[in-house]
N, C-alpha and C positions, 0 to 999 in steps of 0.2 A: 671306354670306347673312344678311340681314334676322330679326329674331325672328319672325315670320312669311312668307311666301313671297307674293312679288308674284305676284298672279296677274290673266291678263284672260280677258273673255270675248267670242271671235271667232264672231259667228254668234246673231242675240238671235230666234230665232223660236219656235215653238211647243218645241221640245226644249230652245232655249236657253234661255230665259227666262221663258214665258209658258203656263202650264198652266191648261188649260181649267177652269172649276168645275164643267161636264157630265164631263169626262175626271177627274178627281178626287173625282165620285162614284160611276164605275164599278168604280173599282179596286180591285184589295182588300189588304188589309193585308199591309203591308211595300213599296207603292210610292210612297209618299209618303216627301220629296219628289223628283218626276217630272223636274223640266229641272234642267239646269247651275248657276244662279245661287243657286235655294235649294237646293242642295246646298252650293255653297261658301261661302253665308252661312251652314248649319246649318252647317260646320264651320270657323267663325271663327278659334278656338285656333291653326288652320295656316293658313289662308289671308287675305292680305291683299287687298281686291278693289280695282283700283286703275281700272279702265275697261273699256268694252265698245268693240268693232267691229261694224257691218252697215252693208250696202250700203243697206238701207233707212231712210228719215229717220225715216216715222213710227214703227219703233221704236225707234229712239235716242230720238228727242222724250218718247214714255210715259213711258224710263227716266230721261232726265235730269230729269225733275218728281221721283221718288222719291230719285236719287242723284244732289243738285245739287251733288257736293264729289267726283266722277268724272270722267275724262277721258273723251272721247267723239271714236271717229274714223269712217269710210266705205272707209279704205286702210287694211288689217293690218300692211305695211310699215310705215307712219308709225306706228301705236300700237307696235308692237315696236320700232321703233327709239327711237325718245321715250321710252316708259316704262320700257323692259327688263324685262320681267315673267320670272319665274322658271317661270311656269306658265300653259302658255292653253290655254283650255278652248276644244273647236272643235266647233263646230255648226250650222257650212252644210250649206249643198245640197253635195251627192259631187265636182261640178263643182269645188270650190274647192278640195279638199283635202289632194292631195298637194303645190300650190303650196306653200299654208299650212305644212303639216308640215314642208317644205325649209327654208323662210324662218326657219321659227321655229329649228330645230335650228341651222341654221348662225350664229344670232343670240344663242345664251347661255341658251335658254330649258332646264328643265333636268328639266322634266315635263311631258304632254302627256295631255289626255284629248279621245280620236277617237271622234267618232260613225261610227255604221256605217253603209252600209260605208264602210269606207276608200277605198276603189278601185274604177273600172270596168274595169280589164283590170291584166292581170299588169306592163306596164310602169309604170303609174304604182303600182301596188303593190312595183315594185322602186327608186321615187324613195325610196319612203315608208321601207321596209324596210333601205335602204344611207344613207340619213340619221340615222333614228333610231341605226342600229349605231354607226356611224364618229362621234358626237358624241353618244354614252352616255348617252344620253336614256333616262328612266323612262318608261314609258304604260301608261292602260288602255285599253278600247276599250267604246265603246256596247252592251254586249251584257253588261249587267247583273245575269242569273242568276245567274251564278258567284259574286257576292258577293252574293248573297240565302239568308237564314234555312233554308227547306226545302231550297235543292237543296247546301246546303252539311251538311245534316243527311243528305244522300243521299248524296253523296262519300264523308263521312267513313262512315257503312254500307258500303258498296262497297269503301272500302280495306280495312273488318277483317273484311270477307271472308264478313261474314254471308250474304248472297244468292252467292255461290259463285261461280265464273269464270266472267264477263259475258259473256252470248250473243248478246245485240242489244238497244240503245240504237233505240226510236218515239217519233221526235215527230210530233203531231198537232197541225196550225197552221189546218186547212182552204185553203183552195183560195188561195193566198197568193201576191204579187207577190216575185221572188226577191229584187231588192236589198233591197228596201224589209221586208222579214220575216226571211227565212231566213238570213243573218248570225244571226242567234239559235240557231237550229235545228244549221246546224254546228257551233256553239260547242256547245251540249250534247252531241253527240256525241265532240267532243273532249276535252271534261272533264270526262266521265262512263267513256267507256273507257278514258282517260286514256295514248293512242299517237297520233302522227302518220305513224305507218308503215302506209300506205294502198294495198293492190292495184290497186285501180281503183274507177271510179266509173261509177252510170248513171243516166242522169236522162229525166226525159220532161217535154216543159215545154208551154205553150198557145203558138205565135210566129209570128203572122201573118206571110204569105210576104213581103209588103209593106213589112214593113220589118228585112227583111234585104235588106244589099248589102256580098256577100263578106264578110269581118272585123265587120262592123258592125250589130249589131241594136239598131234605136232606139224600143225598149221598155223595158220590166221585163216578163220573160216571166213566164207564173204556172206554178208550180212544182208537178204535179198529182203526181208521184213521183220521189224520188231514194233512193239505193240505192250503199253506202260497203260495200267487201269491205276492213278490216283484214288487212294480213301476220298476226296473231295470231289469226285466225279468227275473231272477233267482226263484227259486221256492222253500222251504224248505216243506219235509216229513216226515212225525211220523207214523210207522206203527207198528204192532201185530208182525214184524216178529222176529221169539224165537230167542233169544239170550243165548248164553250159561253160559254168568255168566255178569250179567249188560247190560249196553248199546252196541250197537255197533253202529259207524257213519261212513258214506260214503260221500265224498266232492266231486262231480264230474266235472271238469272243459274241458273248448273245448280241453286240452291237453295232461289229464288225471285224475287219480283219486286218491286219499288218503282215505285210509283204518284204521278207528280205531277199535280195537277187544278189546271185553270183558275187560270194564271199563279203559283202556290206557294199556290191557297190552302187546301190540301190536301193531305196526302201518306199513303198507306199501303203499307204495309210487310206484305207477304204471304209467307208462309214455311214451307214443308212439314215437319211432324215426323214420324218415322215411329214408327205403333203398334207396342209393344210385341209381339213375338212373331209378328206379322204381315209380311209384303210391300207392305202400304198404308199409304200415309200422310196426315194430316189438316192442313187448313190453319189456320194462326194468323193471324192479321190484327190490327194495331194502325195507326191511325190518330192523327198529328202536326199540328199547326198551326205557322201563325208565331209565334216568341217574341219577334217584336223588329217594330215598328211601323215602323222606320225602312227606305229604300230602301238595292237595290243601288245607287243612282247614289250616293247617300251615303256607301255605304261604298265602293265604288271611290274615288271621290275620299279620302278618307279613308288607306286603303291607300298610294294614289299619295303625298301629302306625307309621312306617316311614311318610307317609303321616303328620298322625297329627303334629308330628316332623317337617315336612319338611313345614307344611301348603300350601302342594300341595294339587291336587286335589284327589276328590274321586277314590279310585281303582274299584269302581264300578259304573256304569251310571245309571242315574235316570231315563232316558229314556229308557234307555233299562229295565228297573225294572215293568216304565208301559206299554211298548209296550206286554212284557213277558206275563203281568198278562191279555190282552186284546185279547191276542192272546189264551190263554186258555178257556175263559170267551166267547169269537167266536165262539168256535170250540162246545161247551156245547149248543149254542145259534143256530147254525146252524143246529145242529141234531138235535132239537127240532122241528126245521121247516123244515124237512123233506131234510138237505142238502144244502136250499140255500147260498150261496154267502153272507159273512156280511163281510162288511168295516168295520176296527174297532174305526170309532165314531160312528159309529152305532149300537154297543155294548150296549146294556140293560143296565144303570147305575144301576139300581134297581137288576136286577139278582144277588142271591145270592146263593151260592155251599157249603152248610155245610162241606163237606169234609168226612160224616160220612158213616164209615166201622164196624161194627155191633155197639158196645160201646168206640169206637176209633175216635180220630180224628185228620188230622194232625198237 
C-alpha cells in the first residue's frame, strides 16, 4: 500500500462531485463539504485522488479542466483495472451499483464508500453483502448522520444511560420518496437503539396501482408512515410530520428525551428531576449546537482510510446495511397487503422498487 491510498471517484454528479451554491446556502453547519470529491480532497493526508468515472462526458469534460493530471474513463471496469485504486467512492444512480460493488471488491479495491441506497431488492443487496464479506472490504454508506457532531453527542447520551431505557426512536422527514430519503431515517433508528433484532415491521406508503406488476413497483413510493416493533420492546417511527428544513428526530427514553432539529442543527436534551419530597417532577432542558463545521461525509470518508490504515474494522456494519434495506423493503411490502405485520425474513426476496420519480432515479 502506497503512503497514501489510490482512490477514484465512480459516479461525478450532483452527490459525486458537484454541489450546488443554492444547496450550500441552505445548509447548516456541519454539512459542508456535501459530495465525494471535496470530501476526499479535504482529506488529502489519506487519500490519493487518481481519476474519476461517468457515463456522462459533460461531466468528465468540467472536471478534466480543473484535474488536467487525472485519468478520466466512461467504463468503471477499465478505470479499475488500469488504475487499481485502493478505494472508489460510488455515486451513481441505484441502477449501477451492485455491479460496481462486485467489480470493485473482486478487483483489489480494499475500501468502498456507497451512496444510498445501495439496493433495490434483497437480491441485489445480497450481490453487495456476499462480496463485500468474502473479500474483506472496509465501507461506509451514504447515510452520514451517524458520523455527524449532534447525533454523535446523542449516542454517546444514550449509552450513559442519562434519558433512561429508550422507548421510541421519531423521525420526522415529511411526506418523503422511500429510496431516495428514508435509507437515512432507518439508519437512525438503528443507531440510535442500537439492536437489529426486529419483530416486525409496518408501513403505509402512496403506490399507484399502475405501476405495480407482481414483484415489481416502478416508483419510489412515498413513505406516509412506518412503524419498527424491536425484540427489546423499543419501537422506531417514520412519519409525514413537516419538518422545517431536513429531518428532525426524537429519542424518547423512561427518563427523557433528546431532540434533534432541522438536520443537526439543534439538539436538546430534556430530562425530568424529581422535586424534593414530592411525587412531581420538573423539567430541565439544555440545548447543544454543532462543534465541528466539517460534514458527516468527511468524516465517514475519514473513518474509512484510518481504518484501512489501521486494518481495523469497518466504520460501517454489514448488518446494519441489511437490516436497513429490509426494513424499507417491509414497510413497501406491508402497505401493499393492506398494513399487515411482516417479519423481516419474510420480506419478498423477489420485490423490487425501481426508485423511479418521473425520469429520475436514485
Amino acid at each position: 500500500m502506497s503512503l497514501r491510498l489510490r482512490t477514484a471517484l465512480i459516479g461525478c454528479g450532483r452527490i459525486g462531485a458537484f454541489t450546488s451554491l443554492e444547496l450550500k446556502k441552505s445548509l447548516p453547519i456541519g454539512w459542508l463539504p456535501y459530495n465525494h470529491l471535496d470530501s476526499i480532497l479535504l482529506n488529502k493526508d489519506l487519500f490519493d485522488l487518481i481519476g474519476f468515472c461517468d457515463i456522462k462526458l459533460a461531466n468528465l469534460e468540467f472536471l478534466r479542466k480543473k484535474f488536467k493530471d487525472k485519468q478520466f474513463y466512461t467504463d468503471y471496469r477499465a478505470l479499475i483495472d488500469e488504475q487499481k485504486p485502493e478505494v472508489v467512492s460510488i455515486a451513481t444512480r441505484a441502477q449501477d451499483r451492485s455491479e460496481i460493488i462486485e467489480y470493485a471488491c473482486k478487483n483489489g479495491v480494499k475500501g468502498l464508500y456507497i451512496e444510498k441506497p445501495a439496493a433495490r431488492s434483497l437480491k441485489e443487496l445480497k450481490i453487495i453483502k456476499d462480496s463485500i464479506i468474502r473479500n474483506q472490504v472496509n465501507f461506509v454508506y451514504g447515510v452520514q448522520r451517524r458520523f455527524m457532531d449532534l447525533y454523535i453527542k446523542a449516542k454517546t447520551k444514550i449509552d450513559e444511560g442519562i434519558i433512561g431505557e429508550i422507548n421510541e426512536v421519531h423521525i420526522g422527514f415529511g411526506r418523503s420518496p422511500l429510496l431516495w430519503v428514508h435509507p437515512h431515517s432507518v439508519d437512525m433508528i438503528l443507531y440510535f437503539i442500537g439492536s437489529t433484532e426486529i419483530d416486525y415491521v409496518q408501513g403505509s406508503c402512496e403506490i399507484a396501482k399502475e405501476v405495480v406488476k407482481k414483484d415489481f413497483v416502478d416508483s419510489d413510493p412515498i413513505l406516509n408512515f412506518g412503524f419498527v416493533r424491536f425484540k427489546n420492546g423499543s419501537t422506531g417511527v417514520i412519519s409525514s410530520q413537516t419538518s422545517i428544513n431536513g429531518m428532525n428526530a426524537s429519542i424518547a427514553g423512561s427518563e427523557g428525551i433528546i431532540h434533534i432539529f432541522a438536520n443537526g442543527s439543534k439538539m436538546e436534551v430534556q430530562l425530568k428531576k424529581k422535586i424534593k419530597n414530592s411525587n412531581y417532577s420538573k423539567l430541565l432542558s439544555k440545548d447543544y449546537f454543532p462543534s465541528t463545521k466539517t460534514s458527516g461525509t468527511y468524516a465517514a470518508f475519514r473513518q474509512l482510510g484510518k481504518s484501512i490504515y489501521s486494518k481495523d474494522v469497518s466504520p460501517y456494519n454489514i448488518l446494519d446495511l441489511e437490516i436497513g434495506h429490509r426494513m424499507l423493503f417491509g414497510f413497501v411490502q406491508s402497505s401493499l397487503r393492506n398494513g399487515e405485520r411482516v417479519r423481516l425474513n419474510d420480506v419478498n426476496e423477489n420485490l423490487f422498487i425501481s426508485g423511479r420519480q418521473g425520469n429520475l432515479y436514485p
